[in-house]
C-alpha positions as CSV (number, residue, x, y, z in Angstrom):
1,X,31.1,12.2,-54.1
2,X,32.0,9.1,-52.2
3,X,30.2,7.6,-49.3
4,X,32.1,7.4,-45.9
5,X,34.2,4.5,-45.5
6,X,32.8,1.2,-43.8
7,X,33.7,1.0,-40.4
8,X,36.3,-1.0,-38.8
9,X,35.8,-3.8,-36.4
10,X,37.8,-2.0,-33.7
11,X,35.4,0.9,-34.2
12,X,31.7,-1.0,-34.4
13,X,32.7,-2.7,-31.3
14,X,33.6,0.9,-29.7
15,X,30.7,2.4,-30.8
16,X,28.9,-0.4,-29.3
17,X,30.1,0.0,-26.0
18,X,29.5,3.3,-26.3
19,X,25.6,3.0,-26.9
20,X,25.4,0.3,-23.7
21,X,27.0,3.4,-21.3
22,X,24.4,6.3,-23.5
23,X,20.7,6.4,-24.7
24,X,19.9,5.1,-28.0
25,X,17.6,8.2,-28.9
26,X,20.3,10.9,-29.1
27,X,22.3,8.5,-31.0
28,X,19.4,7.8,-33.6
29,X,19.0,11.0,-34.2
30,X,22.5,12.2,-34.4
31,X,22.8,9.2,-37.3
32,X,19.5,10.5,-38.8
33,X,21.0,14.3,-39.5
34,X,24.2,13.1,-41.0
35,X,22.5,10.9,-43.4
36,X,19.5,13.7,-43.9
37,X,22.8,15.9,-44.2
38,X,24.2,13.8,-46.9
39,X,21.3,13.4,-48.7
40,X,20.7,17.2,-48.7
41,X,24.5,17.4,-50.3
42,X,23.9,14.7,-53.2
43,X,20.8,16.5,-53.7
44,X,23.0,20.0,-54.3
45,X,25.5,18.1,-56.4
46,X,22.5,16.5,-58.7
47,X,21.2,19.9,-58.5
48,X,24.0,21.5,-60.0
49,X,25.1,18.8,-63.1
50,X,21.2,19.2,-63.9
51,X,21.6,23.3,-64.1
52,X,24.7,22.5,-66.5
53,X,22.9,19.8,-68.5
54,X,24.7,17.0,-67.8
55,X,21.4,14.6,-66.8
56,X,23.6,11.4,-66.7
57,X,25.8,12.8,-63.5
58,X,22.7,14.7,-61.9
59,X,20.5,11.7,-62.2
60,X,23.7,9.6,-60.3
61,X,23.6,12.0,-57.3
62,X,20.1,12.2,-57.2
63,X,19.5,8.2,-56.7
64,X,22.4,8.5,-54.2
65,X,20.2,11.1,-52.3
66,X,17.2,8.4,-52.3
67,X,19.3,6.1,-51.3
68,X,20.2,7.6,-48.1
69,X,16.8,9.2,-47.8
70,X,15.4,5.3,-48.2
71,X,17.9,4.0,-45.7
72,X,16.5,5.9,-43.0
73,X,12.8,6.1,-44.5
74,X,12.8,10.2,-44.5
75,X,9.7,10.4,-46.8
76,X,9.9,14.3,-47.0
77,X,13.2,13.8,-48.5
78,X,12.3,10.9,-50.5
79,X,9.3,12.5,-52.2
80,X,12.0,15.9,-53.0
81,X,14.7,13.0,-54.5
82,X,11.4,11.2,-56.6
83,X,10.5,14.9,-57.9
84,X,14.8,15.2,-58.9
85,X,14.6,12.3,-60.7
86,X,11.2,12.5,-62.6
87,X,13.2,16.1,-63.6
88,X,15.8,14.4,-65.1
89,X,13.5,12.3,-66.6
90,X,11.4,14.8,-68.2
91,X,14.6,16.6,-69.3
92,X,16.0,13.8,-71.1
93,X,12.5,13.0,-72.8
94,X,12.2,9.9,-70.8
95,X,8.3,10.5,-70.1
96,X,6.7,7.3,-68.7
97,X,10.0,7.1,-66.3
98,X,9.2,10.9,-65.2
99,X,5.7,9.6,-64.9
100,X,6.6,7.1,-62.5
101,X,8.9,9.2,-60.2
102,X,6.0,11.9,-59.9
103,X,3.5,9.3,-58.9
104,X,6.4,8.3,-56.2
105,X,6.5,11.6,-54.9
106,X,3.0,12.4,-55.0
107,X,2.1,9.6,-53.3
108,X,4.8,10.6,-50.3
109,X,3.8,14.0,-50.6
110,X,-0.3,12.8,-50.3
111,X,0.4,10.5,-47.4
112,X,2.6,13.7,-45.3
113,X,-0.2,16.5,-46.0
114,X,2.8,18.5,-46.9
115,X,0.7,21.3,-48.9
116,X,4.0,22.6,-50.3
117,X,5.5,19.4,-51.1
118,X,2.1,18.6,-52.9
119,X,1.5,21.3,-55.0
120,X,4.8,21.1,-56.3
121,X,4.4,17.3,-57.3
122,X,1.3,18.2,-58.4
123,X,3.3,20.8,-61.2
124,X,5.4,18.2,-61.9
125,X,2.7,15.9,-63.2
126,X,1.2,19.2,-65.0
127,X,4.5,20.2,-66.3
128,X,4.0,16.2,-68.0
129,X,0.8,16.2,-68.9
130,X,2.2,20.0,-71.0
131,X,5.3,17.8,-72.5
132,X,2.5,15.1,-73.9
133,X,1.1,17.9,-75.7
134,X,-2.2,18.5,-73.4
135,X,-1.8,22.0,-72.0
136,X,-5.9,21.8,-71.3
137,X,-5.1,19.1,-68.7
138,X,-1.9,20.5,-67.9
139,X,-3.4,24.0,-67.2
140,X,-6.0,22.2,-64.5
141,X,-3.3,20.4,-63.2
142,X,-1.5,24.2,-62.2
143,X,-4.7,25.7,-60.9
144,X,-5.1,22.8,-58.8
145,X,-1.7,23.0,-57.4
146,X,-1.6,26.1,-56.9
147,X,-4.7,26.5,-54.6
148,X,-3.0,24.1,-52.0
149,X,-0.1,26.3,-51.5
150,X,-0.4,28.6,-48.4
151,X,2.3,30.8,-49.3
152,X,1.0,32.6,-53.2
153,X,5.1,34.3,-52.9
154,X,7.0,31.1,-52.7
155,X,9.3,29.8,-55.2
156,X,6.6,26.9,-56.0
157,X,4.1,29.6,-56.3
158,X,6.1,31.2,-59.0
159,X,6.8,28.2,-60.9
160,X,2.8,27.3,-61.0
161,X,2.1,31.0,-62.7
162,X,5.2,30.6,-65.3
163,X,3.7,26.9,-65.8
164,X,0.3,28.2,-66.3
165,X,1.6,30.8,-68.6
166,X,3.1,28.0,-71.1
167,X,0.1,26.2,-70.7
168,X,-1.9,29.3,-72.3
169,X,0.9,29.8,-74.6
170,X,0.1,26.4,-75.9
171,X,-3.5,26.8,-75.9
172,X,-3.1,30.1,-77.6
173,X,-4.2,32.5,-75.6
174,X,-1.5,35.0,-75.2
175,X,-2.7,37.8,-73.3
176,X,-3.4,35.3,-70.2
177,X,0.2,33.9,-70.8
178,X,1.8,36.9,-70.8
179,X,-0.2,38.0,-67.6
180,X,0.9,35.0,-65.6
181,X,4.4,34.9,-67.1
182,X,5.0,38.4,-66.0
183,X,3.7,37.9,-62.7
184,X,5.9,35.1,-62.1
185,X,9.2,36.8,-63.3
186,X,7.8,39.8,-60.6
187,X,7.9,37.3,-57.8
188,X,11.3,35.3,-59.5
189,X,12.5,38.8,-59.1
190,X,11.5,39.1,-55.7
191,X,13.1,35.9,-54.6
192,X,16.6,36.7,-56.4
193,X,15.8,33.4,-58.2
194,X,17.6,34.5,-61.6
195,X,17.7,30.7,-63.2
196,X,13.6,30.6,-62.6
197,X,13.7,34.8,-64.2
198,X,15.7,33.7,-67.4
199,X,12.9,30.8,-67.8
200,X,10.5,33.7,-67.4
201,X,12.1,35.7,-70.0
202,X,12.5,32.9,-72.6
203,X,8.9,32.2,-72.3
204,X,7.6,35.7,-72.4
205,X,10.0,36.2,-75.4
206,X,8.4,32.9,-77.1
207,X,4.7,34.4,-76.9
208,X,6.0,37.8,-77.9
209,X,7.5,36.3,-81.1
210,X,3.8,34.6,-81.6
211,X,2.6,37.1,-81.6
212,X,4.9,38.5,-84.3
213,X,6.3,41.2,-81.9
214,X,9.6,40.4,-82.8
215,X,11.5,43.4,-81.0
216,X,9.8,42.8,-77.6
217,X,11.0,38.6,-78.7
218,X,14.4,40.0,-78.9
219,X,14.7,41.8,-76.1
220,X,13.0,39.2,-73.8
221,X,14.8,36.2,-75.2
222,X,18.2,38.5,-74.8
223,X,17.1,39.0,-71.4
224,X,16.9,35.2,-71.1
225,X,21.1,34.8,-72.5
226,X,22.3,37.0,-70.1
227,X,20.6,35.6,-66.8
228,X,21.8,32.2,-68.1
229,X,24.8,32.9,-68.8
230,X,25.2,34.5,-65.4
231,X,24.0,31.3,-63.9
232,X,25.8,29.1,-66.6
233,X,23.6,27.5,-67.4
234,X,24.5,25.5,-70.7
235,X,20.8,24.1,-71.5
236,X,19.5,27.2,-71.2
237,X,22.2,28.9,-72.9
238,X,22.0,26.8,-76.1
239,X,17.8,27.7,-75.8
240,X,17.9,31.1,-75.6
241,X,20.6,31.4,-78.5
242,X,18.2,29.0,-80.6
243,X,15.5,31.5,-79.9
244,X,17.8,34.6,-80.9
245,X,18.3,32.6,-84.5
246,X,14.5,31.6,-84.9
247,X,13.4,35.3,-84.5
248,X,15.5,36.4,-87.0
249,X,15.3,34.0,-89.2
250,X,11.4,34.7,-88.6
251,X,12.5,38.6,-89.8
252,X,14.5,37.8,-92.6
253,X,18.1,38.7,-91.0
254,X,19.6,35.4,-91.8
255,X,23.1,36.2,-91.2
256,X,22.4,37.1,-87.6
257,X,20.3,33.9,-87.4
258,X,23.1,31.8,-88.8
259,X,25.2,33.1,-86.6
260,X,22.9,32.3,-83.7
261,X,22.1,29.0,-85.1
262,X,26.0,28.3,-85.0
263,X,26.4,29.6,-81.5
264,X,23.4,27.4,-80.4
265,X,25.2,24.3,-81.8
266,X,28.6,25.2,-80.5
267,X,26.9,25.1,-76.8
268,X,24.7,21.9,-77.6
269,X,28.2,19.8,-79.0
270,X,30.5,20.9,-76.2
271,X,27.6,19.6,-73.5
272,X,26.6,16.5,-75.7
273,X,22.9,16.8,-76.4
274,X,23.1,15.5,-80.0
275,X,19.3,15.5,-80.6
276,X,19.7,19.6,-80.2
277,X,22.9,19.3,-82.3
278,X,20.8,17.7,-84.8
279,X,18.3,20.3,-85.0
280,X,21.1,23.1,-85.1
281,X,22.8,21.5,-87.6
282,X,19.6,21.0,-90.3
283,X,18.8,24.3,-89.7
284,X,22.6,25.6,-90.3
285,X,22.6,23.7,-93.8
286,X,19.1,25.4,-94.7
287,X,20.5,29.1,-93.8
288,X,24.1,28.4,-95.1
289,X,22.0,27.3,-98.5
290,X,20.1,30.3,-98.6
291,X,22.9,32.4,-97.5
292,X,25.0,30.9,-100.7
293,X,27.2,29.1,-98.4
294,X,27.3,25.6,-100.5
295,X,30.8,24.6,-98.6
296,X,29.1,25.3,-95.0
297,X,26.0,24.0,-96.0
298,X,27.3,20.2,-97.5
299,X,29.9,20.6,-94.1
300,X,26.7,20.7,-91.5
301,X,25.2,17.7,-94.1
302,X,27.6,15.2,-93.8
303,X,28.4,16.5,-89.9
304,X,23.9,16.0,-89.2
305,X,24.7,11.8,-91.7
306,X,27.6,11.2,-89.1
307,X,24.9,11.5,-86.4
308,X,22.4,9.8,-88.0
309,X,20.2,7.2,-85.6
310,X,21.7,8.9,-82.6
311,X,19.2,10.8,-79.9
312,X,21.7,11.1,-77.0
């Protein structure tokens, strides 16, 4: 999306005589909305490339939302475009740069007393702290988040308890994950947010298949395809089909969990996350093996050496 052309000299010299006949306050504020306005739209458009997994065009429209947020100093809608980026930071595996665009944000969101605002910073440092494989620290980091917010319904609300829940999922206790998992997908359902219910659904279908109840795994983690796929969203998508194959593989049908597997990869390629191609494709040339498909199997090998020393 391209930014409004420069204006003419005919025009700045117009618009100056314009402001020495008018008030400069309705003016300001006029220029302030369209920009906030802009902003808002860049932020939509990151919003959307990052629901489709493409980071590299959401992470462009997002730093075009700071920009204009910056050029007016709107730290409300700076601290939203810091929490976008450190996102797509996070997503991409890019931790000490997430780490940097949370501590932005949290120190914009510190400095407005915006409870809301905060608390969801505050997740986004926990939802780090969980990726760096401390779910202890993480799991404080939720609690404490989540007893700023004054609304316990909101949307930020409902990310906190499906944050806590992976938190206990990591820590092993799966009763308490499935408690706060469920309770998030209950207000998810509430809010008609169905991205934030197939998150719900993959997580609740992970701690199922811990806990080696792999029919409520399958029906969870189908749950989980078909709210993606009615949001299209690709990331997700190529997750929950991942899933599908791990469970079965996990209960010896390896035909349907090659044919997940392949699916999985098919989504991964056609949105370019080779790191998850990589992983697809080692684990289609261990099921092809077992399956006695030596033609597949040496096909995904040399596809997984062509890729070799690529993460991106």
């Amino acid at each position: 999306m391209a930014r409004a052309p420069l204006r003419t000299a005919a025009t700045v010299i117009a618009a100056a005589l314009l402001l020495a006949a008018c008030s400069s306050a309705p003016k300001a504020r006029l220029e302030n909305d369209t920009v906030k306005n802009e902003a808002a739209q860049y932020a939509a458009a990151g919003n959307r490339y990052f629901t489709r997994g493409d980071y590299a065009d959401a992470r462009k429209f997002f730093e075009l939302s700071l920009r204009d947020n910056l050029s007016i100093y709107n730290e409300p809608g700076m601290a939203r475009s810091y929490n976008s980026l450190g996102k797509v930071a996070l997503a991409v595996g890019d931790l000490d740069g997430a780490e940097a665009d949370f501590e932005n944000a949290f120190g914009l969101a510190s400095r407005l007393g915006d409870s809301e605002l905060l608390a969801e910073t505050e997740g986004n440092l926990g939802e780090l702290k969980l990726a760096r494989g401390d779910p202890g620290a993480a799991l404080v980091a939720f609690r404490a988040a989540l007893a700023k917010l004054t609304d316990p319904q909101s949307l930020v609300a409902a990310r906190l308890y499906h944050n806590i829940g992976a938190a206990y999922k990591e820590l092993g206790t799966y009763p308490s994950a499935l408690e706060s998992l469920n309770h998030a997908l209950s207000l998810h359902i509430a809010l008609k947010a169905v991205g934030e219910q197939a998150s719900d659904y993959y997580m609740i279908a992970s701690v199922y298949s811990k806990e080696g109840d792999l029919k409520q795994a399958v029906d969870y983690a189908s749950r989980a395809l078909a709210a993606d796929q009615k949001m299209e969203n690709a990331p997700g998508i190529g997750s929950d089909l991942l899933a599908l194959g791990l469970i079965a593989e996990k209960a010896g049908d390896l035909q349907t969990a090659y044919r997940r597997y392949y699916s999985s990869f098919q989504v991964y390629e056609s949105i370019g996350m080779v790191a998850n191609v990589k992983e697809l494709l080692a684990k289609l040339v261990t099921v092809a093996g077992e399956l006695g498909r030596a033609d597949d199997a040496a096909r995904y090998r040399k596809a997984l050496s062509s890729l070799e020393g690529q993460t991106k």
